[in-house]
C-alpha positions in Angstrom: -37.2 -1.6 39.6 -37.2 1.8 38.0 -39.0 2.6 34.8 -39.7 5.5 32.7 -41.9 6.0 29.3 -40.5 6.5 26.2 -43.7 6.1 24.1 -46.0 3.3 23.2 -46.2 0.8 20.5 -49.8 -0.3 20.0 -51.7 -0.9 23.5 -48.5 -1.3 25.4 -45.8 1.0 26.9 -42.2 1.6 26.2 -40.6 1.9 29.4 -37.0 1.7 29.8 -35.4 0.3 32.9 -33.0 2.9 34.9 -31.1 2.6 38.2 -30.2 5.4 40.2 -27.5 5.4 43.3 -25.5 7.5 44.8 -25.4 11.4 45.7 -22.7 14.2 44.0 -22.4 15.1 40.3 -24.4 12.6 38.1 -22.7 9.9 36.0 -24.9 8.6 33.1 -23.4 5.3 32.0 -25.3 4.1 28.3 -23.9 0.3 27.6 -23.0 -1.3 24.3 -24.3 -3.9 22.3 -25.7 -6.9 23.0 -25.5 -6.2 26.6 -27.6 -4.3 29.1 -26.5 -1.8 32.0 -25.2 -4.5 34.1 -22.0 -4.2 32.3 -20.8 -1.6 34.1 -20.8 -3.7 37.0 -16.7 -3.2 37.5 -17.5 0.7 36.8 -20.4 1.4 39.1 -19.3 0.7 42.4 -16.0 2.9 41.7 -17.9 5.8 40.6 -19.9 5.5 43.7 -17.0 5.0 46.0 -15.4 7.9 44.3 -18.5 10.3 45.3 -20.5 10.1 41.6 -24.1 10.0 41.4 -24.3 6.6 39.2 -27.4 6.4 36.4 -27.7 3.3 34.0 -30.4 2.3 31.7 -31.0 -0.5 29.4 -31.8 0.4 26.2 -34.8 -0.4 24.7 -35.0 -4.3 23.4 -32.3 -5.0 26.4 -31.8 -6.0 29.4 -35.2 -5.3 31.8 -36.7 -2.5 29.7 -39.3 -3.2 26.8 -38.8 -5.0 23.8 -40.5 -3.2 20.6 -40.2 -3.6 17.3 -39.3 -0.1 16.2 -37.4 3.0 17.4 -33.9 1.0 17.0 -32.0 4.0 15.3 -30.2 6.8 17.3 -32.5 9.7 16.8 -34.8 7.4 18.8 -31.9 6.0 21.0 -30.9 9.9 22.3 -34.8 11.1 22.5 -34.8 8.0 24.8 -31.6 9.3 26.7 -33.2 13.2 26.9 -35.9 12.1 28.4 -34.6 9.9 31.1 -32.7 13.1 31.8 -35.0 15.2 32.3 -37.4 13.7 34.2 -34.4 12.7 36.6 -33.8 16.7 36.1 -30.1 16.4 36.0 -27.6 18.9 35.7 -23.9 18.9 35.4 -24.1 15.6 33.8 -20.8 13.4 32.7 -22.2 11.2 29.6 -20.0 7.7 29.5 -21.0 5.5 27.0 -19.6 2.2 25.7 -19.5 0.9 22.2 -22.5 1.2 20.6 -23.6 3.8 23.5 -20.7 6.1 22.4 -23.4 6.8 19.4 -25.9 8.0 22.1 -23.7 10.1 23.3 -22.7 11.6 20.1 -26.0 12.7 18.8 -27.4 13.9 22.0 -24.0 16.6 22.1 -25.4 17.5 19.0 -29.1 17.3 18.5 -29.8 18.6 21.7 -27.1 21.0 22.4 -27.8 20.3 26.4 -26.6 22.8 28.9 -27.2 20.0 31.4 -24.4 17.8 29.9 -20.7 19.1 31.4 -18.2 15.9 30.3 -18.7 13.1 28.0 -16.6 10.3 27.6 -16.3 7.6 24.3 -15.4 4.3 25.2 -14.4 1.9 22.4 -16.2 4.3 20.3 -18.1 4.0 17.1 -18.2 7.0 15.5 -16.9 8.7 13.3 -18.6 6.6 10.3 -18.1 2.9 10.5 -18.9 2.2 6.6 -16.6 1.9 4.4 -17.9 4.8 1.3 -15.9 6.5 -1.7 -15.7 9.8 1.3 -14.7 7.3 4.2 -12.0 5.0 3.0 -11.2 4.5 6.8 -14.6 2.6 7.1 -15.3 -1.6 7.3 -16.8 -3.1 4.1 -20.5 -3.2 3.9 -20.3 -7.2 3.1 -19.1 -7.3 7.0 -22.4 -6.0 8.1 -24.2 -8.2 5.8 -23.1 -11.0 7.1 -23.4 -10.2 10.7 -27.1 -9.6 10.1 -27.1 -13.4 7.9 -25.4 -14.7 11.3 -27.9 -13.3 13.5 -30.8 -14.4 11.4 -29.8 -17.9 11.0 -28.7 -18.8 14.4 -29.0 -15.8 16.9 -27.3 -17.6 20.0 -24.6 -19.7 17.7 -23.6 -15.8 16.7 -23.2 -14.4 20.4 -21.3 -16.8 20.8 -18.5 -16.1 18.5 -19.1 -12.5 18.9 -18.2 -12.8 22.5 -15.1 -14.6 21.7 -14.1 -11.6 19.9 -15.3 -8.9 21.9 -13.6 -10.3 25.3 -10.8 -11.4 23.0 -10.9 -15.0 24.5 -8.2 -16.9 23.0 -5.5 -14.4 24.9 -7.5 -13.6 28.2 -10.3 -15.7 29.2 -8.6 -17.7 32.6 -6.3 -14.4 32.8 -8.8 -11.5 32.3 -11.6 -12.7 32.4 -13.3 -15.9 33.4 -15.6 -18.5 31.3 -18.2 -17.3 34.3 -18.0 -13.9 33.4 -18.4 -14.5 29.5 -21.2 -17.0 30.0 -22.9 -14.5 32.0 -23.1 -11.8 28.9 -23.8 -14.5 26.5 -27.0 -14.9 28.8 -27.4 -11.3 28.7 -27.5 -11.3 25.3 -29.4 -14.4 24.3 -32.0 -12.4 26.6 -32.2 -9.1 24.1 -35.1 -8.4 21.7 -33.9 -10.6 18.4 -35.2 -7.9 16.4 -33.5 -5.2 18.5 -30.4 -7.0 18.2 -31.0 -7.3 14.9 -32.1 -3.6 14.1 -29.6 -2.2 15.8 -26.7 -3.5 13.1 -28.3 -1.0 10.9 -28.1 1.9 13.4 -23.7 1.0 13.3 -24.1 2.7 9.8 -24.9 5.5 11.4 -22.5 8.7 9.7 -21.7 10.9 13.0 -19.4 12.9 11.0 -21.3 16.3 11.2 -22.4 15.3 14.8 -18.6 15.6 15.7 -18.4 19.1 15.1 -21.0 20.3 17.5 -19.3 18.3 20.8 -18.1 21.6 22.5 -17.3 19.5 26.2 -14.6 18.0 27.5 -14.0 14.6 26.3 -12.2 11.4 27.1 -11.7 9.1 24.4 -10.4 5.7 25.2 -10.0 2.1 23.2 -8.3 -1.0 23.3 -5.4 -1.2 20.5 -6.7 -5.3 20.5 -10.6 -4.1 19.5 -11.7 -6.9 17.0 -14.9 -5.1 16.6 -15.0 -1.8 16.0 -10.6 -1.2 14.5 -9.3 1.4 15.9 -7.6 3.3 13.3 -11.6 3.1 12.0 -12.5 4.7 15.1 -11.0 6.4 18.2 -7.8 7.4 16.3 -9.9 9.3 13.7 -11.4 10.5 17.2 -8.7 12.2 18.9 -7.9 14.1 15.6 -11.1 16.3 15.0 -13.1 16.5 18.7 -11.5 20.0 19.8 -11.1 19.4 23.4 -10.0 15.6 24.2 -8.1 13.7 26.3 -6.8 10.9 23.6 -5.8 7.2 26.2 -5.3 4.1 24.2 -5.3 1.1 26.3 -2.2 -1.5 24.7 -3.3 -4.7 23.7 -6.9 -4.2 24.9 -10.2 -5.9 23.1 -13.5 -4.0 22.4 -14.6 -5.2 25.8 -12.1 -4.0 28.0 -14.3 -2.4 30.7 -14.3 -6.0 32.2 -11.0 -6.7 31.2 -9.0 -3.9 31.9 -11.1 -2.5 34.3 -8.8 -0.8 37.0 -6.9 1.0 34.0 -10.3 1.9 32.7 -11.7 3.3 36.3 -8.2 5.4 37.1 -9.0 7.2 33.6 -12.7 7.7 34.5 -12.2 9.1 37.8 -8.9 11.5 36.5 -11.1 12.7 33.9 -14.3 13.3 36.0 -11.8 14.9 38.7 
């Protein structure tokens, strides 16, 4: 296994597990929440076959990398991201991130204003601004996250468990789409995560990208399922499409939130046009 450091916290190290395969123009894939970098396991091998260099991390409190109890916000989150980038000293970099990862990407095209960084692309994103305020109408109700962060506290795995259900929208494509294996398996994924980085990282949703959006001057694919039970789309990537300059606007009929395992070959075709 790979690891770099991202800081300390006390007398141990932060390190964040990477992976790195593959040779061409790099591909950095940043998963959602409560998953690690395995779920781009229907991605990966396409991107390879297609001639990408592939890079995935788990974020810090998931999957193999370490499990502190601070730094779950995304000014931490994209310092993490920079500095797996440049100690890997890539250029011409394609950003891909998923859900919650689409806020990595976000602020880094920002904050960091990277000449490294060539494409980007926001899958089942979650900016602009999730929360519903008296400026952003478009936004979910506060209560919501309330009681997500009530679920998690009083019965972390019972939650997954129904959060699954509606991220893989199981009632209309588990045995079709997807199988009870596959949703098992990122249930155990999950129920593996930092409690308090699954917990922490509610908060970082909240997170207003709306000035953020202006600075994104690459290329970008926006894509999202018009089935997404957890972040609504007319919330989300169809606010999107309308103020990144230069996009490429795909919505995916009938598609949940996780619908890089469900609809993966429309996903991949997408990628690969886009990268190409």
């Amino acid at each position: 296994m790979q690891y770099i450091n991202v800081g300390k916290e006390n007398s141990r190290d932060i390190n964040l597990h990477f992976e790195d395969h593959g040779t061409g123009k790099p591909v950095v894939l940043i998963h959602g929440w409560p998953l690690n970098a395995g779920s781009w396991e229907k991605q990966e091998s396409v991107l390879l076959e297609a001639g990408y260099r592939v890079i995935s991390y788990d974020r810090r409190g998931f999957g193999e990398s370490s499990k502190p109890t601070t730094g779950y916000d995304y000014d931490t989150f994209t310092a993490d991201l920079d500095k797996l980038i440049n100690i890997l000293d890539l250029q011409d970099v394609t950003l891909i991130g998923f859900s919650m990862g689409t806020g990595e990407v976000t602020r880094y095209l920002s904050k960091y204003e990277s000449d490294r960084i060539e494409k980007a692309a926001l899958l089942a994103p979650i900016p602009p601004y999730l929360l519903k305020t008296s400026d952003n109408p478009q936004g979910v109700d506060k209560n919501v996250f309330n009681e997500i962060m009530d679920a998690i506290k009083d019965d972390r795995p019972a939650f997954l468990t129904q959060f699954l259900h509606d991220f893989y929208n199981l009632d209309v494509f588990e045995g079709k789409l997807i199988s009870k294996q596959a949703n098992q398996h990122s249930w155990n994924v999950a129920a593996r995560s930092s409690p308090i980085g699954t917990f922490e990282c509610v908060k970082a949703w909240l997170t207003d990208f709306r000035e953020d959006i202006k600075n994104i001057k690459v290329p970008t694919l926006i894509l999202q399922g018009t089935a997404d039970r957890i972040l609504p789309i007319d919330s989300t990537g169809r606010r999107l499409s309308k103020v990144i300059k230069d996009n490429k606007y795909v919505e995916v009929e009938n598609a949940p939130h996780g619908l890089i395992w469900t609809h993966a070959d429309q996903i991949n075709n997408e990628l690969i046009d886009f990268l190409s």
